[in-house]
C-alpha positions as a LaTeX table, in Angstrom:
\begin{tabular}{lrrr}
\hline
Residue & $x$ (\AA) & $y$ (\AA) & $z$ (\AA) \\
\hline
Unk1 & 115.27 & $-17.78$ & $-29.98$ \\
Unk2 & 112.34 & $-20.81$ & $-30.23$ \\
Unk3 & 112.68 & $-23.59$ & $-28.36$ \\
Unk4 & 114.34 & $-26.96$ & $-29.57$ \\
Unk5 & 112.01 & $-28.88$ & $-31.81$ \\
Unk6 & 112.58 & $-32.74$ & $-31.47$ \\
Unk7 & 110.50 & $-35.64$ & $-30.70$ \\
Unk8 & 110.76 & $-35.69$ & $-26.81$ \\
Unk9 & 109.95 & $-31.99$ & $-26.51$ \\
Unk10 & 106.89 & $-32.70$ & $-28.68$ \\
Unk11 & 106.06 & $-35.32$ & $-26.28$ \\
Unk12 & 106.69 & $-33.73$ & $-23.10$ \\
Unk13 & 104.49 & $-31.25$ & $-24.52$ \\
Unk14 & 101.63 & $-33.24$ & $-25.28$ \\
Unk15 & 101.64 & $-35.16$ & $-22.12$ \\
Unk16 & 98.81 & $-34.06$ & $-19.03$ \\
Unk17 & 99.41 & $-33.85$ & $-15.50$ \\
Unk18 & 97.75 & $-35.30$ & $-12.76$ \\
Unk19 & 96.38 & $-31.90$ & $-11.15$ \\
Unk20 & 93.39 & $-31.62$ & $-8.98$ \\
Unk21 & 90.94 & $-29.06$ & $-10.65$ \\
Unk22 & 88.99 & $-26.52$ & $-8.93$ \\
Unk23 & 85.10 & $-26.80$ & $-7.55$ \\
Unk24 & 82.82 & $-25.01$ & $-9.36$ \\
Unk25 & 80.01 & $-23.09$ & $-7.35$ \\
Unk26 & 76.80 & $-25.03$ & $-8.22$ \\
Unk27 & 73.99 & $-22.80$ & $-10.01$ \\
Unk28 & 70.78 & $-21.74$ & $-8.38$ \\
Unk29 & 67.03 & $-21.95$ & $-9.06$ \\
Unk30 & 67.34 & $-18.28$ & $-11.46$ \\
Unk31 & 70.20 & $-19.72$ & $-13.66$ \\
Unk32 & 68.52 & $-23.41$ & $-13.63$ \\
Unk33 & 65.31 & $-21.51$ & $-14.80$ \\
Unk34 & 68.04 & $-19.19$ & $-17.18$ \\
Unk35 & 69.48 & $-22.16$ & $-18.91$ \\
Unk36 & 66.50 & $-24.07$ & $-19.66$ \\
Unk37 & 65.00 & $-20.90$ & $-21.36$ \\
Unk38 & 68.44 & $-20.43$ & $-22.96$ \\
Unk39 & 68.34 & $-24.84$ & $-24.31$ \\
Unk40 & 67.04 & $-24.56$ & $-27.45$ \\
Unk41 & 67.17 & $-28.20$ & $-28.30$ \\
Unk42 & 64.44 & $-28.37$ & $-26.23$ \\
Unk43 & 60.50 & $-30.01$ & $-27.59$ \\
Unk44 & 57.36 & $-28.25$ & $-26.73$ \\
Unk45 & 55.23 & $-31.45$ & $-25.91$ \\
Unk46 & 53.04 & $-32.96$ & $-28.28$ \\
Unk47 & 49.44 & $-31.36$ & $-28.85$ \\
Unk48 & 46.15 & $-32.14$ & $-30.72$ \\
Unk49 & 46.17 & $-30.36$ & $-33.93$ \\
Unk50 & 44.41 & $-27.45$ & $-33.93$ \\
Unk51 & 44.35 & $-26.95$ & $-30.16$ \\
Unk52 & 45.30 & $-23.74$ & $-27.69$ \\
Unk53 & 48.45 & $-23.84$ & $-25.59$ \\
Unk54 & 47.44 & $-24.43$ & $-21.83$ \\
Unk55 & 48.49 & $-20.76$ & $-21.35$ \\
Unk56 & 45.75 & $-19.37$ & $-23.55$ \\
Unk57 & 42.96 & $-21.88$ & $-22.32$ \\
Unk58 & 40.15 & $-19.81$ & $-20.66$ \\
Unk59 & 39.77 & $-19.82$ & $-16.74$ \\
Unk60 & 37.41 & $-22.22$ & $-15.21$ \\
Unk61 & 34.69 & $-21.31$ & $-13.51$ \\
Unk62 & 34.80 & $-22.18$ & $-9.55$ \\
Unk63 & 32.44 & $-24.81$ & $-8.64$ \\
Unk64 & 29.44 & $-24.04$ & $-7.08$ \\
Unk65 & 28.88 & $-26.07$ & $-3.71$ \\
Unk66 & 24.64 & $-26.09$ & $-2.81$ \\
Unk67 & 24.05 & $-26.83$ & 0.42 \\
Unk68 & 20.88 & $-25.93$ & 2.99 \\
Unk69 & 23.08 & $-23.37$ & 5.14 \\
Unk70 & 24.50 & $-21.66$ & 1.40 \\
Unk71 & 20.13 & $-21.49$ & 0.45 \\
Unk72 & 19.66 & $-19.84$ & 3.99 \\
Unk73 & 23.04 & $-17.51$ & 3.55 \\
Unk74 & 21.35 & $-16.18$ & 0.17 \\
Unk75 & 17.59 & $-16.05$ & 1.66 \\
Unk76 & 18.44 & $-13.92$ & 4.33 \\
Unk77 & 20.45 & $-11.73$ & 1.57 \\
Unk78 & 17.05 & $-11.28$ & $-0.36$ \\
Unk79 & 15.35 & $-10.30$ & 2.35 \\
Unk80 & 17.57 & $-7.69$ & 3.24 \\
Unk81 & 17.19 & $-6.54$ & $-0.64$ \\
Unk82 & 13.48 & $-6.19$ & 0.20 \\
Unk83 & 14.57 & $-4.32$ & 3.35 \\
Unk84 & 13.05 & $-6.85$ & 5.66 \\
Unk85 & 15.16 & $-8.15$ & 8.91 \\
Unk86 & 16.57 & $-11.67$ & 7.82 \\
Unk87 & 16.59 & $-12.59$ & 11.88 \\
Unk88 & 12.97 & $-12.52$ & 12.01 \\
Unk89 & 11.27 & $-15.50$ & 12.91 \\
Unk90 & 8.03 & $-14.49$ & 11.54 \\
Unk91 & 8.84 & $-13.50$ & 8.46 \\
Unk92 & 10.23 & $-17.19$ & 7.48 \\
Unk93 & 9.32 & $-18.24$ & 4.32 \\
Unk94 & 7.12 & $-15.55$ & 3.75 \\
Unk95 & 8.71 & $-12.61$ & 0.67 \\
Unk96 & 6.77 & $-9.45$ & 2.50 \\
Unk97 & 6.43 & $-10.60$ & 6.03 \\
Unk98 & 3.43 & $-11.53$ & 8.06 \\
Unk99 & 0.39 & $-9.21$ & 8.14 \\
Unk100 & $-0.35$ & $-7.68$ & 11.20 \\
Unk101 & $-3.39$ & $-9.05$ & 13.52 \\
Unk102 & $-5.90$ & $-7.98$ & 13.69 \\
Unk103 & $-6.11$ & $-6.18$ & 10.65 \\
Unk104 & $-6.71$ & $-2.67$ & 10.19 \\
Unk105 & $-10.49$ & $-1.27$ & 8.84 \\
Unk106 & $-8.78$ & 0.24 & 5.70 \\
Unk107 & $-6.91$ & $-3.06$ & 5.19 \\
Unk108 & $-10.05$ & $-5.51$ & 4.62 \\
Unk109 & $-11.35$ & $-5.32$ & 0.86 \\
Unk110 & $-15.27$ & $-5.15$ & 2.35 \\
Unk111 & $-14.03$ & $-2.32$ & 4.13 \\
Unk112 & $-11.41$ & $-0.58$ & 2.61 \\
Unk113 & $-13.75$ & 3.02 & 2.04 \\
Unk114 & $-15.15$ & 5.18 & 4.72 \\
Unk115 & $-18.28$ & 4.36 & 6.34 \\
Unk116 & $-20.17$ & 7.72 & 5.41 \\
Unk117 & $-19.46$ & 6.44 & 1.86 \\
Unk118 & $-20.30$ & 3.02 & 2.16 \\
Unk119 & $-23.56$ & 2.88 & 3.68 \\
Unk120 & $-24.61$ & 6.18 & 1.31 \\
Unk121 & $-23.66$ & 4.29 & $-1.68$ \\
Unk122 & $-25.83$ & 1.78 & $-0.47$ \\
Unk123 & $-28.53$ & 3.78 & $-0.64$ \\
Unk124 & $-28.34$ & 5.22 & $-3.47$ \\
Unk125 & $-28.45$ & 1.51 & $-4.79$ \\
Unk126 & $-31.49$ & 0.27 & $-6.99$ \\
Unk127 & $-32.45$ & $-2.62$ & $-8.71$ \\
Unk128 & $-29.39$ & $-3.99$ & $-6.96$ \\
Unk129 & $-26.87$ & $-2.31$ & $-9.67$ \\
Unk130 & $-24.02$ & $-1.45$ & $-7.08$ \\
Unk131 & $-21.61$ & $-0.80$ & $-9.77$ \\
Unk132 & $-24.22$ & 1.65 & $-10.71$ \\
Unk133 & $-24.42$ & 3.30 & $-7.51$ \\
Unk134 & $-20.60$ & 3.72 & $-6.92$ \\
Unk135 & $-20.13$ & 5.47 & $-10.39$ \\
Unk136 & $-23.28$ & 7.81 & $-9.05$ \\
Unk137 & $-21.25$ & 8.42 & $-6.02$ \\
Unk138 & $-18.30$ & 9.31 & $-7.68$ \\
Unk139 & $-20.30$ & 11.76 & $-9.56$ \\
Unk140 & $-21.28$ & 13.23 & $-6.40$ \\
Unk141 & $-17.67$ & 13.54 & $-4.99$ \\
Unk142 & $-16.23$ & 14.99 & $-7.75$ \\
Unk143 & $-19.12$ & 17.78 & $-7.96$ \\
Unk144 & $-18.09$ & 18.48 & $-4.14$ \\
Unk145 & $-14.83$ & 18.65 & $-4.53$ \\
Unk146 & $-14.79$ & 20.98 & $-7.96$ \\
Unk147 & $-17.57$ & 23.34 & $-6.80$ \\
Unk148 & $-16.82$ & 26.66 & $-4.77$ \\
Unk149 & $-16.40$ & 26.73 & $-1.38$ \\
Unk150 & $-19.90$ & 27.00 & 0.46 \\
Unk151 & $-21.51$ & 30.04 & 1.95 \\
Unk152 & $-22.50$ & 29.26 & 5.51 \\
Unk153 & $-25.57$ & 30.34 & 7.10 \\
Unk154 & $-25.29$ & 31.34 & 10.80 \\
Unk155 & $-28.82$ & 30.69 & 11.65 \\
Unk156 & $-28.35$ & 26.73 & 10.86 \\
Unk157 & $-24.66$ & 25.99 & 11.48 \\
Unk158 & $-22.69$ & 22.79 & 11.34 \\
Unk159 & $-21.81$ & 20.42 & 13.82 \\
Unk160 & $-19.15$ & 22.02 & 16.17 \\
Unk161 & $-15.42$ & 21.69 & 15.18 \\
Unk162 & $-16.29$ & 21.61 & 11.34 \\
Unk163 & $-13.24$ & 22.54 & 9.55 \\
Unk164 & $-14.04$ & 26.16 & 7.89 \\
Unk165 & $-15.72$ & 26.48 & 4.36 \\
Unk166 & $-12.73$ & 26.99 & 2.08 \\
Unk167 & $-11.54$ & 23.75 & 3.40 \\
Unk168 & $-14.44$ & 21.64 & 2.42 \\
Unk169 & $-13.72$ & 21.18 & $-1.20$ \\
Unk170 & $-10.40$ & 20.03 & $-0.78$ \\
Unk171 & $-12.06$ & 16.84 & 1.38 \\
Unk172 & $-15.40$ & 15.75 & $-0.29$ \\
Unk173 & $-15.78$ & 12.70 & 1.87 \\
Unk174 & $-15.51$ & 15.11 & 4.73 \\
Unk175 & $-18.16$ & 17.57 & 2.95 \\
Unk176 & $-20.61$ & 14.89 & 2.52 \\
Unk177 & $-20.45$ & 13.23 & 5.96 \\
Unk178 & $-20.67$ & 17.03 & 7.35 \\
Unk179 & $-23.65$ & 17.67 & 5.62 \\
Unk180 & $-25.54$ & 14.35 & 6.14 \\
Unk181 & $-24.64$ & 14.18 & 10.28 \\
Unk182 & $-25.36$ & 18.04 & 10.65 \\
Unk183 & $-29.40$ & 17.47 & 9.64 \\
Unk184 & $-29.36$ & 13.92 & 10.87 \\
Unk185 & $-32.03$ & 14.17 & 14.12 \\
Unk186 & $-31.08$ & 12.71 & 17.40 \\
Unk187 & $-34.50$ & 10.80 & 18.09 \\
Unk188 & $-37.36$ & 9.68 & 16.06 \\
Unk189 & $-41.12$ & 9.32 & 16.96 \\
Unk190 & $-42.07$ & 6.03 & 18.37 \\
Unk191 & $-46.42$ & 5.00 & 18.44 \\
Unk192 & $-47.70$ & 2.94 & 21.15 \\
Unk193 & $-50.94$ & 1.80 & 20.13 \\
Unk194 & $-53.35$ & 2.30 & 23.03 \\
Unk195 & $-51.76$ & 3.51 & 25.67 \\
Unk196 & $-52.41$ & 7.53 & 24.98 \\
Unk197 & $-56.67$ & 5.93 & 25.81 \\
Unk198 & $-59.35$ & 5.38 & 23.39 \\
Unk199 & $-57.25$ & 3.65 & 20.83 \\
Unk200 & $-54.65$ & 6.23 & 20.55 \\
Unk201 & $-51.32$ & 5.75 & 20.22 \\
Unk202 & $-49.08$ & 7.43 & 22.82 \\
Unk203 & $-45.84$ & 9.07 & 20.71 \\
Unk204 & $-42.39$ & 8.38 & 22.82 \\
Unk205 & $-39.04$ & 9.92 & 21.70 \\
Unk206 & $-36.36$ & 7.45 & 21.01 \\
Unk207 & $-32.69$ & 7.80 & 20.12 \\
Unk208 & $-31.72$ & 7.04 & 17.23 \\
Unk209 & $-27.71$ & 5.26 & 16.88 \\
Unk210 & $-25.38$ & 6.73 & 14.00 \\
Unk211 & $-26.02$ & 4.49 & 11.19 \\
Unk212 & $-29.90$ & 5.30 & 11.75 \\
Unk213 & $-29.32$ & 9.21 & 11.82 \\
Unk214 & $-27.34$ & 9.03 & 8.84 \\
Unk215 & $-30.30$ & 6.67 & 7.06 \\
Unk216 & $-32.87$ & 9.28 & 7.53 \\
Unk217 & $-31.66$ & 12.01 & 6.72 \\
Unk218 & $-30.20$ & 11.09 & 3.62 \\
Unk219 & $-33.74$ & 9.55 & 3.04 \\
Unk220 & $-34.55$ & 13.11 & 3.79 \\
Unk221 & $-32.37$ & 14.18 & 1.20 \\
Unk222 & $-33.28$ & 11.67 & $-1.23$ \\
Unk223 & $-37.00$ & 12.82 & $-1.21$ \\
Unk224 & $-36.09$ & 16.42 & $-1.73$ \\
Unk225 & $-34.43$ & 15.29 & $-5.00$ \\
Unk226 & $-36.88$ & 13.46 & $-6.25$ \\
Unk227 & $-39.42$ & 15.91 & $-6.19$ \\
Unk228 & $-36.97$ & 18.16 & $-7.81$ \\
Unk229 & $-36.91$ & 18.47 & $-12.04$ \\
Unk230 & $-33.73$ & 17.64 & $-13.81$ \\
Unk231 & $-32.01$ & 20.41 & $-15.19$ \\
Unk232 & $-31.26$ & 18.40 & $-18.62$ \\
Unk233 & $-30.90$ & 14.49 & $-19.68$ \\
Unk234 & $-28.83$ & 11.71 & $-19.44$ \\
Unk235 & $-27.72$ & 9.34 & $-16.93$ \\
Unk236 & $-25.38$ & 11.73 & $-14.70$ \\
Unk237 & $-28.46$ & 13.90 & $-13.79$ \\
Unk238 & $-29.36$ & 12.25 & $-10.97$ \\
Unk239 & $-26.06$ & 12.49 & $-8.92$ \\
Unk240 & $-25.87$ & 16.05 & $-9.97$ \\
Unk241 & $-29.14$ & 16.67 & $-8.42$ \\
Unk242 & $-27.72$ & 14.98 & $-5.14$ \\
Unk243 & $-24.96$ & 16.64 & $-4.82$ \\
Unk244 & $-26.39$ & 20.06 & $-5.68$ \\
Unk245 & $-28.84$ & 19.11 & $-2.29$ \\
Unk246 & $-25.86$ & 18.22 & $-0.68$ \\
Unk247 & $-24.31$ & 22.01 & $-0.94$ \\
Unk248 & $-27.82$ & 23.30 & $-0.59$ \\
Unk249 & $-27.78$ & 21.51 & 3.09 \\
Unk250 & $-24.29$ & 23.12 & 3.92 \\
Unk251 & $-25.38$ & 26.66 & 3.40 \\
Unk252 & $-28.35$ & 26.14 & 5.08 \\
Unk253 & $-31.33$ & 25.98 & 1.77 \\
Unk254 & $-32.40$ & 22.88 & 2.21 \\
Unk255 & $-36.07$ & 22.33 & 3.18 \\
Unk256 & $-34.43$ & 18.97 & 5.48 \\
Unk257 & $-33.36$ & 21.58 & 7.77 \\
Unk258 & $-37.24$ & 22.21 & 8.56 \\
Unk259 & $-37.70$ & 18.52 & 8.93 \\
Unk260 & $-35.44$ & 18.28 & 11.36 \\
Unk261 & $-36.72$ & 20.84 & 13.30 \\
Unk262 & $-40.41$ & 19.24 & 13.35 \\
Unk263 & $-38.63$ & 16.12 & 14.58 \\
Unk264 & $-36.98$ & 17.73 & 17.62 \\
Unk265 & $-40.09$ & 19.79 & 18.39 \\
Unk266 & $-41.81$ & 16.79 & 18.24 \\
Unk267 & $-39.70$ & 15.19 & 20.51 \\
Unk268 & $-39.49$ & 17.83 & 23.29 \\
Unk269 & $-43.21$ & 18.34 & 23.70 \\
Unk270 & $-43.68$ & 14.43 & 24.07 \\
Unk271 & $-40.85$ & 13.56 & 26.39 \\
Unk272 & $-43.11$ & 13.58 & 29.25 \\
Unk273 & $-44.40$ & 10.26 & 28.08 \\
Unk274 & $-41.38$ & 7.93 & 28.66 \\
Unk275 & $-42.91$ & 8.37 & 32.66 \\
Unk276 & $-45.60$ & 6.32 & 31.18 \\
Unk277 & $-45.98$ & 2.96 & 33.21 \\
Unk278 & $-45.61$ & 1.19 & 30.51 \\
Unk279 & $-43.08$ & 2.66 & 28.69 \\
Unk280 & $-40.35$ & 2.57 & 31.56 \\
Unk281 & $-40.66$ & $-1.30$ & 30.56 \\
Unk282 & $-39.94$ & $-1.14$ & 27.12 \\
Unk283 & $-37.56$ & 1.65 & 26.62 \\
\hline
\end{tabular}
């Protein structure tokens, strides 16, 4: 049956007790960080109008510190781009390195083509047109190195350890020395005036260096072209007709050859004169 309704029941009722209430455990850092997401009376701080939330604000850029040993760091990385050693002293400073000392004959501008080439070039010079003279020699390499390979002549052969004569095309610097050092005599003719008796002059061999061999007989050469008709006109005639004596020489058609051989005939029949007196002073 229900309980007895009166006025002190109501008030026992209604009346609290004095009872100690149990700890509760105290949250952690996840449900801290839980219930602040989960407060949604909270204010998102105030902003500029118009502005981007910190969250969607682009990454800065990390500053860049210049100092002498961060220029050095990125030196040394250039030069290794260049594949140069960046712990070389004498490349310091310098994007390629050092040259070598001395230098090297090919490396000097004044010097940079073979010496057959040079001093021929020089020759064939007139007027003092050089720029002339080198589009002549070109002329004449080109001709050597398109035209057939030579036929040799066994009676007047080339100096020894010439490369054979299917090879000679394929190097026309190397044809045109060949040809101009294989007719180039060893000794020219040298008057002295009065000592033969009478007034005549007594004829002496004397050798002749490189550079002087090679200057006579292309002179040699030069005169047989000369004397020779062009074939047609124009300006590229002439180096035509010098290279055409040049192949003549190599197989041996030349009339130089015969020149050459007067020289050294020459030669040998007056070698008994450098026992001259006089001449064992001078020579």
């Amino acid at each position: 049956m229900p309980p007895r309704l009166n006025i002190w029941s109501a008030c026992s009722a209604l009346s609290t007790r004095a009872r100690a209430f149990a700890r509760l455990p105290q949250p952690g850092p996840a449900a801290l960080a839980r219930g602040l997401a989960d407060n949604t009376t909270s204010r998102l701080p105030e902003s500029t109008p118009g502005a981007l939330p910190p969250s969607m604000l682009p990454e800065s850029e990390p500053a860049v510190y210049s100092s002498s040993e961060n220029e050095t760091a990125i030196n040394q990385l250039r030069m290794i781009e260049y594949g140069l050693s960046s712990l070389d002293p004498t490349v310091e400073g310098h994007k390629y390195g050092m040259p070598e000392l001395p230098l090297p004959s090919q490396k000097h501008a004044k010097h940079r083509y073979d010496s057959v080439i040079t001093q021929v070039t020089r020759l064939l010079m007139r007027d003092g047109k050089l720029a002339k003279a080198q589009r002549d020699m070109a002329i004449i390499l080109n001709y050597l190195r398109t035209s057939p390979p030579p036929k040799l002549d066994p009676a007047r052969p080339l100096l020894p350890g010439a490369p054979p004569a299917s090879h000679l095309p394929l190097d026309p610097v190397l044809y045109l020395a060949l040809a101009i050092d294989s007719v180039a005599p060893l000794v020219k003719m040298r008057g002295f005036k009065g000592l033969a008796g009478g007034g005549k002059s007594l004829d002496v061999p004397m050798p002749l260096r490189a550079r002087q061999r090679r200057r006579t007989a292309f002179g040699w050469i030069l005169d047989v072209v000369n004397k020779k008709k062009s074939k047609g006109s124009g300006r590229t005639m002439f180096p035509h007709r010098v290279a055409e004596e040049i192949v003549a020489v190599v197989e041996g058609r030349s009339g130089v050859w015969d020149k050459r051989t007067q020289v050294h005939k020459s030669g040998t029949g007056n070698r008994a004169n450098l026992n001259h007196m006089a001449i064992k002073g001078m020579v």
